[in-house]
N, C-alpha and C positions, 0 to 999 in steps of 0.2 A: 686600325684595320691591318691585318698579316696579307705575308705577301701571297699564299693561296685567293685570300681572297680580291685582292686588287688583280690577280691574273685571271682569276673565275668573272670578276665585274670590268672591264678595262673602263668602260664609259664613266662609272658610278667613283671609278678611282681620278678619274681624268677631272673629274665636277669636284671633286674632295678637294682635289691640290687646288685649281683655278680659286675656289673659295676659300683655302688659306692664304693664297697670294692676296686675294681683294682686301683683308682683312686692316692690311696696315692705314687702307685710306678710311677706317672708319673710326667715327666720333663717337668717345665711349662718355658714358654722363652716369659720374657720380652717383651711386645711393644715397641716398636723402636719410638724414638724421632728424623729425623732428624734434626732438628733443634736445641735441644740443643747438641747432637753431634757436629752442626756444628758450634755453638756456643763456647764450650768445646776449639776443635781443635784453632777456631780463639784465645784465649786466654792463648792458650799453646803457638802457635805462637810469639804474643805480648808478653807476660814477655820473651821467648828466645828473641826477638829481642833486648827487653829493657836491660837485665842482658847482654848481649854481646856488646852490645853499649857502657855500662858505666862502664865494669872490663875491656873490651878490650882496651879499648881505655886509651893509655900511658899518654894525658894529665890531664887526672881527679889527676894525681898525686896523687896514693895512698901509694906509699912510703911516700911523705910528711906527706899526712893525720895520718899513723900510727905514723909518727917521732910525732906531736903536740899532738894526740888525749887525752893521759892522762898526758899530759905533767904539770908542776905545775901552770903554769902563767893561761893556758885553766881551770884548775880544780879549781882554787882562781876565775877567774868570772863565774864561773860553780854556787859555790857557794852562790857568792853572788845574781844572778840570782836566786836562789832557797828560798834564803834569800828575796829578794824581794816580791817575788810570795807569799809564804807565810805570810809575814806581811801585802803586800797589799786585800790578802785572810781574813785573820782574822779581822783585823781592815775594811773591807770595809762590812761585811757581818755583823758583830758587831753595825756598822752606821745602816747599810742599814734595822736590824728587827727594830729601832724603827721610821727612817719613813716610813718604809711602815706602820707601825699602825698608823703612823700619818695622811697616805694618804687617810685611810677607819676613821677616827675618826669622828664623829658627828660635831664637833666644824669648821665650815669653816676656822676662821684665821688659825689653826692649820694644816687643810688640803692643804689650800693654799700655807703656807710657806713650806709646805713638798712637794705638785707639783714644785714651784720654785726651788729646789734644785734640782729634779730630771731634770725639764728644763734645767736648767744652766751647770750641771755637764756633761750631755747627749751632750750637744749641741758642749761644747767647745773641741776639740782635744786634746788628751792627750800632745801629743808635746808641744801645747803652753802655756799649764794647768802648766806643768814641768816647762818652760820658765821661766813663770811668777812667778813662788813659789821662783825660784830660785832667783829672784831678787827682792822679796818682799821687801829687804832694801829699795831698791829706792822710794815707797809709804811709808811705814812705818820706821822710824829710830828706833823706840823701841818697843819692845812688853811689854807691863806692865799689869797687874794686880792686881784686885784693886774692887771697891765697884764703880758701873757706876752714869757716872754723878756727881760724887766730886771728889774732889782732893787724897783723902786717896790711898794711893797706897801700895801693898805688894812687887809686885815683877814686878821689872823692867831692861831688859835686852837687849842689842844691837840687833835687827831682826837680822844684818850680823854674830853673832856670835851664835846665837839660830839656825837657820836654815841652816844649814849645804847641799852639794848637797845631801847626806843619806836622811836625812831628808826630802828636798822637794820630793824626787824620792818616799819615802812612802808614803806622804802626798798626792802627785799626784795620788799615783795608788791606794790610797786609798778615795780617793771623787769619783776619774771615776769609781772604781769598786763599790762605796754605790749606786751609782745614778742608776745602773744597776739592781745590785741585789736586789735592793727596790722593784725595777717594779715586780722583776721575785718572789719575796716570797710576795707582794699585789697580785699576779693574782692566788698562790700556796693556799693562806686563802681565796680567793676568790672561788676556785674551791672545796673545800670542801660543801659537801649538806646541806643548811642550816639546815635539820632533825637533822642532827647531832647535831648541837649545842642543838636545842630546845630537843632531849633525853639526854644530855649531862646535860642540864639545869633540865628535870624533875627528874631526881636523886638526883639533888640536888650537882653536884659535884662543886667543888669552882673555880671559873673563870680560875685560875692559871693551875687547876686541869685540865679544859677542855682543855686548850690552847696548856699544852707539850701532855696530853697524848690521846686526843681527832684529836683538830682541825689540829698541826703538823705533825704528823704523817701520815694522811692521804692527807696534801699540801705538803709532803715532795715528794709523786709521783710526783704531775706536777712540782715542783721547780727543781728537781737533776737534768734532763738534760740538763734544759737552764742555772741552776747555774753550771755547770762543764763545759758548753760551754762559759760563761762566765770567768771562771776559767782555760778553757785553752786560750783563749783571753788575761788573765791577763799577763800567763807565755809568753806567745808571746810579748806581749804589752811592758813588761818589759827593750825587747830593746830597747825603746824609750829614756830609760837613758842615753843612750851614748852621748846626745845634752849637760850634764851637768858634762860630760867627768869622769862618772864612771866606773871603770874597771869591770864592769860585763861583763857575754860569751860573745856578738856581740862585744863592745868594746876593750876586749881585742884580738880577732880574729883579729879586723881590726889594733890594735897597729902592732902582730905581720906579718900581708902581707904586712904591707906600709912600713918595713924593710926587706923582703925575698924579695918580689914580690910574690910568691907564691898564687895569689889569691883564686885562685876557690879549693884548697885542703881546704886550711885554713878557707872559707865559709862551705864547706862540713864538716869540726869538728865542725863548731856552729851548722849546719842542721842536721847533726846526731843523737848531744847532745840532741838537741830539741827533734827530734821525740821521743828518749827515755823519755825525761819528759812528753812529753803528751801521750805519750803509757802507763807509769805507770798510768795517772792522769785516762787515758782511763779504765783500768784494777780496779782500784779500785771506780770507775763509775759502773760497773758493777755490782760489789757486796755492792755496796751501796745500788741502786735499787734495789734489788734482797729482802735485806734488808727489805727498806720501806713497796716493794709489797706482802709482805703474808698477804694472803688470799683474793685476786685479781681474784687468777684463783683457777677454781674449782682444779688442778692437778698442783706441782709444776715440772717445767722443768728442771734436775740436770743440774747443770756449767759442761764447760769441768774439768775447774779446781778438779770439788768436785770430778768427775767422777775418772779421776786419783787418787785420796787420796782414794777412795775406791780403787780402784783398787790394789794397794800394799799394801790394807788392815790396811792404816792411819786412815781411817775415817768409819763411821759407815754408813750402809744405807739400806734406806729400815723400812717400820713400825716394822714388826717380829723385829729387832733388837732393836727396843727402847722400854727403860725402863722406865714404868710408876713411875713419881714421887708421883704420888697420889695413889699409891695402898693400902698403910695402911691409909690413907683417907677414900678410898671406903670402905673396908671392916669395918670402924667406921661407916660410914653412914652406910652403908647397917644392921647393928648391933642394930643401934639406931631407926632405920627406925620403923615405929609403923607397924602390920602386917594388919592392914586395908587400911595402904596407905593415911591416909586423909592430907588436906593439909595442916595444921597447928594448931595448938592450936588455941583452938575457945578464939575469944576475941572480946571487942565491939570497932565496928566501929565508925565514925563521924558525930556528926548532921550537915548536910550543911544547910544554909540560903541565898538565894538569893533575892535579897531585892532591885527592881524597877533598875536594870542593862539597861543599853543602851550604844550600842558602836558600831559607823560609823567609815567605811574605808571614805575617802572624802568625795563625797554627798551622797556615798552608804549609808543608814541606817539598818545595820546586825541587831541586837538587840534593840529592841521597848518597856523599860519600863517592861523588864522581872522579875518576882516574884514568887520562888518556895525553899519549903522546904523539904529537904530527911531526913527521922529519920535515927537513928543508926542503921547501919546490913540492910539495906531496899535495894532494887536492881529498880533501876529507869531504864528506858527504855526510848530516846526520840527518837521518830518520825519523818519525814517531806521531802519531798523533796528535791532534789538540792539546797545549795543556801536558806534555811531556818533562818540559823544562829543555827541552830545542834551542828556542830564541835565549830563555835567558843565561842558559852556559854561554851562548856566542859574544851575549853583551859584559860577561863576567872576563873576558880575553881579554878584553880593552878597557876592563874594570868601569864601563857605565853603571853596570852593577855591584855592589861590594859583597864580596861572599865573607858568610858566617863563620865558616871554616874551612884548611886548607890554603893550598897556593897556587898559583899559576903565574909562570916566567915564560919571557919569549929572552932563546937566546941567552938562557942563565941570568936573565933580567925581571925584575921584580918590575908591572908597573904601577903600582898604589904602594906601593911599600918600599924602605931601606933596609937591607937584612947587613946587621953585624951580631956576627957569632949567632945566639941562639935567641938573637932578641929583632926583632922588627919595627920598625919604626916609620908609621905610617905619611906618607909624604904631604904637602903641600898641594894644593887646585895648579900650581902654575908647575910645580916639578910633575903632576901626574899627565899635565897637557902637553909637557914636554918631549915624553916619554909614550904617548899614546898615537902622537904622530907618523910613529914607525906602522903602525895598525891601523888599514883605511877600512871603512863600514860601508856595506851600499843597503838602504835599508828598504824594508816591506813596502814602505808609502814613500817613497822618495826621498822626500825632505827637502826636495831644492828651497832656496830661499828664492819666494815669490817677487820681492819687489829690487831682485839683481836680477839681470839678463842671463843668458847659458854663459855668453863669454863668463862675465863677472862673477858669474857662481865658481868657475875652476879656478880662476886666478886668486879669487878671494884667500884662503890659506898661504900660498908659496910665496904671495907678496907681503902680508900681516906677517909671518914667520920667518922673515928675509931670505927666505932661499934663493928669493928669484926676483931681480929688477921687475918692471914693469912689464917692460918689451921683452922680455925672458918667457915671463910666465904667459901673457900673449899669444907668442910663438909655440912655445909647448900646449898651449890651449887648442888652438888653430889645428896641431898636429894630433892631437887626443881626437878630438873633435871628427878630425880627416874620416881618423882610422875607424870610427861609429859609424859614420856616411850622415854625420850632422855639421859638416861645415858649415854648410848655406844659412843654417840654424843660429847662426853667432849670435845673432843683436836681434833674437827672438826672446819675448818674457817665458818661463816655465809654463802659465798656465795656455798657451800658444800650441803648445808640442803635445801628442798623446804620447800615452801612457808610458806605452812603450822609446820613443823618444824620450820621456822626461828619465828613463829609468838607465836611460845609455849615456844621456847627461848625468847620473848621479856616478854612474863608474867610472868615467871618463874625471870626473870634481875628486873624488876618491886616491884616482892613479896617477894627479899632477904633483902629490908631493912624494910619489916613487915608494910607496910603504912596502917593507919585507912581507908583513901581511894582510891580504883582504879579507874579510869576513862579507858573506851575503846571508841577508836575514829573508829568507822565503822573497827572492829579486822576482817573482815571476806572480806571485798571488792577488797580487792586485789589478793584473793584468786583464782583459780579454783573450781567449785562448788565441786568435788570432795575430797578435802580438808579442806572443808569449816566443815562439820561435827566433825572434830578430833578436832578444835579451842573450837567450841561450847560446846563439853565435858567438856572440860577442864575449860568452864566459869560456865557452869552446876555447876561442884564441888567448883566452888568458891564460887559461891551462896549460898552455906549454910556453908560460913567458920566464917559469922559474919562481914564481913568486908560491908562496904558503896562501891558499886559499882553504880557509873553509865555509861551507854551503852548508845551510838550511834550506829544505825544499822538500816540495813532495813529487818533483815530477820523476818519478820511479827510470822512466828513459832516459831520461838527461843523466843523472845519474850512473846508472850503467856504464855507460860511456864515459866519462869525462872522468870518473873519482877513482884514486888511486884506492882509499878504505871508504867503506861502507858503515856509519854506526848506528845503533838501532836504540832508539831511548824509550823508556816505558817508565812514568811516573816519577820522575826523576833520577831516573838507573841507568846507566848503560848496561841493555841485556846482551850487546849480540856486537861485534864488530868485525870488520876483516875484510880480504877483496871484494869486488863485486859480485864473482863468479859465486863465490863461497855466500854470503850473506843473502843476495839474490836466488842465489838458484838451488842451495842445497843448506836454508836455516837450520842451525840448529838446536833454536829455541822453540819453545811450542807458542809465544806469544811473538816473535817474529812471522813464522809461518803466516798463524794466524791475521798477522795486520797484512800482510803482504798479497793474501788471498782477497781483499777487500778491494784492495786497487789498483791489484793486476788485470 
């Protein structure tokens, strides 16, 4: 009801509120589900039926089962079952990371011979895999050791005496479980967003660098379920041993029923023990992923487990309770903070030189024989529609892209190449990250790395690259941070912040390791328009910090504003370049005019 009308009814408004105040004294009663009632009831039913079937019933022999359960003989292949699992865990997971980079590696023969093994291992059956290990004597009489292809030999040993059944049974469970978990951590690095690598890459962080704390972590999501299910495969699998008559669980179970007779107790202590092993493997499954996944969900879900440990007041919970490790951080930042807020120490940017570039994807031709120069501190603006070759000149500055032909230096610097005299000489992954570092990227879609905080996403580079202690890059974090109005944001995950936040944290990650130059690839298109304005600020104030910016974009005002040139790309051409005054307001191309008429 509006307030015309509560002034036109005074009575009818005065009954309205009286009956929302009564409201709180009343009993509200549930909607009735019959269905899951009736559901509920059928499976109250079923487990009584099942629990009364199998404590009731005197043959299950549970007196037996308690006589063997921890008996010593049950608990020795208990062991060695666990011993199993474990070694065929470690050494087959151990195999299995280097082919699967074998299997994504550039080189065919390499990838080839790493599909063959994953063929071979997959195909053959553990049992006969076992078989065969064990009898390796019969093909090979010795194993030796030695330089291939001559006679020099170091070490030379009976197969029947090296290979032990211990041995084949880890050997066995360790090719079946490499061939598996190959597959399953190739499809875990494959499911990471290639973004990632290439934000990973414009920081400049060192391949190693990207690989544990970058690309793993985030293939660690899709790899833990199918490697624990794989993992509890293994602990199962492990019965297989018994063909090579070792006393692990199943083995020893059936040594002792083929002297009691006693069968089906003495199966129930192997099936027991089991489920206990995979109930733990289960249980800490859980909090593995739980693990990997921060900052997945906007709101984490407490365990039961965690909820208990609060609960008797073990464990902490709840934000109010935590204590910021950064407080005397912030209060430095905040101290040192300049009280104008600007963004950095003004300093001069990079002269870039682009110098006749072209560069086709197959018979697409992106890039046509492109030629342009930005002075130091100048803020370029390029233009064009869809499909111009826009973004991928941007990415050709910082050589994410390698161009076909031509050069491009920042600063009389080459950075994919070493030029001596008339010859070039194209550089190393670790000399071109080295060198790439000077050149920050803020891209289309962000690219924060989802499972580091905003802190940790800007510290991440200037700490990896030693620029900057811990509490250095912190500090500078804190201060970046300020100057966005995302302080409060610190020890928020990416996907916590919109769009526009996650994009003020991407320049802010950008500007902590102080680059001569920023590149933005369309910083605003993935935005909602409402959003779009707080980005633009914030590039506003960079624009007079001194630094070599250039923009992709299409927002034709910002533009105007902010860019010292204007350049206009069509089909991979620079048609049109110069002030803003000029290229905006008086084209002189008829395919400038023309686009500008579109989105003016």
């Amino acid at each position: 009801m509006n307030d015309t009308a509560e002034l036109a009814n005074p009575q009818l408004a005065a009954a309205h509120a009286d009956a929302f105040r009564e409201r709180a004294d009343y009993r509200i009663v549930p909607a009735k589900n019959r269905a899951r009632l009736a559901g509920t009831v059928a499976a109250v039913v079923l487990i009584g039926i099942v629990l009364e079937s199998v404590l009731g019933n005197p043959r299950w022999g549970w007196n037996v089962f308690a006589e063997w359960f921890l008996s010593e003989p049950v608990l020795s292949g208990l062991g060695r079952t666990l011993l199993l699992t474990a070694l065929g865990a470690a050494f087959g997971f151990a195999l299995g990371i280097p082919i699967a980079l074998a299997r994504v590696s550039r080189s065919p023969l390499l990838a080839g011979c790493a599909w063959a093994f994953v063929w071979l291992f997959r195909s053959i059956p553990l049992i006969v895999l076992l078989l065969i290990l064990n009898n390796l004597g019969y093909l090979y009489e010795t194993v030796h050791l030695g330089v291939p292809f001559t006679s020099l030999v170091v070490f030379d040993v009976p197969t029947t005496e090296l290979i032990s059944p211990f041995l084949a049974a880890v050997l066995g469970l360790t090719l079946n479980h490499a061939a598996f978990s190959a597959e399953v951590i190739r499809g875990g690095i494959q499911s990471v967003d290639h973004g990632q690598l290439e934000a990973a890459a414009a920081l400049g962080l060192p391949r190693e660098r990207q690989a544990w704390r970058i690309v793993l972590p985030q293939a660690m999501r899709a790899i833990l379920p199918t490697a624990f299910n794989d993992l509890i495969a293994l602990a199962k699998g492990s019965s297989m041993v018994y063909v090579l008559a070792m006393p692990e669980l199943f083995y020893t179970v059936q040594i002792i029923y083929r002297r009691n007779l006693e069968v089906i107790p003495l199966l129930m202590v192997a099936t027991v023990w089991y489920l206990i092993i995979l109930s733990v493997l289960s249980a800490i499954q859980v909090y593995v992923e739980r693990h990997f996944s921060r900052g997945v969900k906007r709101t984490s879900v407490p365990s039961a487990f965690g909820s208990l440990l609060k609960g008797v007041g073990i464990a902490r919970g709840g934000s109010d309770a935590r204590v910021d490790p950064l407080k005397d951080t912030k209060d430095e930042a905040r101290a040192r903070a300049p009280q104008d807020q600007r963004w950095a120490d003004q300093r001069d940017g990079a002269r870039i030189a682009i110098q006749q570039v072209s560069k086709s994807f197959g018979a697409l031709k992106v890039l046509d024989n492109v030629s342009l120069t930005m002075r130091p501190g100048s803020v370029t603006v390029i233009l064009g529609q869809s499909g111009s070759g826009k973004s991928t000149l941007l990415r050709t500055i910082n050589h994410l892209e390698r161009v076909d032909g031509g050069l491009i230096d920042i600063d009389g610097e080459l950075i994919g190449y070493r030029r001596d005299g008339d010859t070039l000489y194209e550089l190393n992954e670790k000399e071109i990250l080295r060198r790439r570092v000077e050149v920050g990227m803020v891209f289309q879609s962000f690219n924060l790395f989802p499972h580091l905080t905003v802190l940790e996403n800007i510290i991440e580079a200037p700490v990896a690259l030693g620029r900057l202690s811990r509490a250095e890059a912190q500090s500078l974090a804190l201060g970046l941070l300020a100057r966005v109005g995302l302080e409060a944001k610190a020890h928020a995950w990416p996907r916590q912040l919109s769009g526009g936040q996650q994009q003020r944290v991407a320049i802010a990650r950008a500007l902590a390791l102080k680059p001569k130059v920023l590149l933005f690839d369309e910083p605003t298109s993935a935005l909602d328009p409402e959003l779009v304005n707080e980005v633009l600020d914030v590039i506003k104030a960079l624009a007079r910090s001194g630094t070599t910016m250039v923009i992709v974009t299409h927002e034709i005002g910002f533009a105007r504003e902010v860019a010292d040139t204007i350049v206009f790309m069509d089909r991979g051409r620079v048609i049109e370049s110069g002030p803003p005054a000029h290229v905006l307001n008086e084209p002189r191309h008829a395919r400038t005019r023309e686009f500008l008429s579109r989105v003016l």
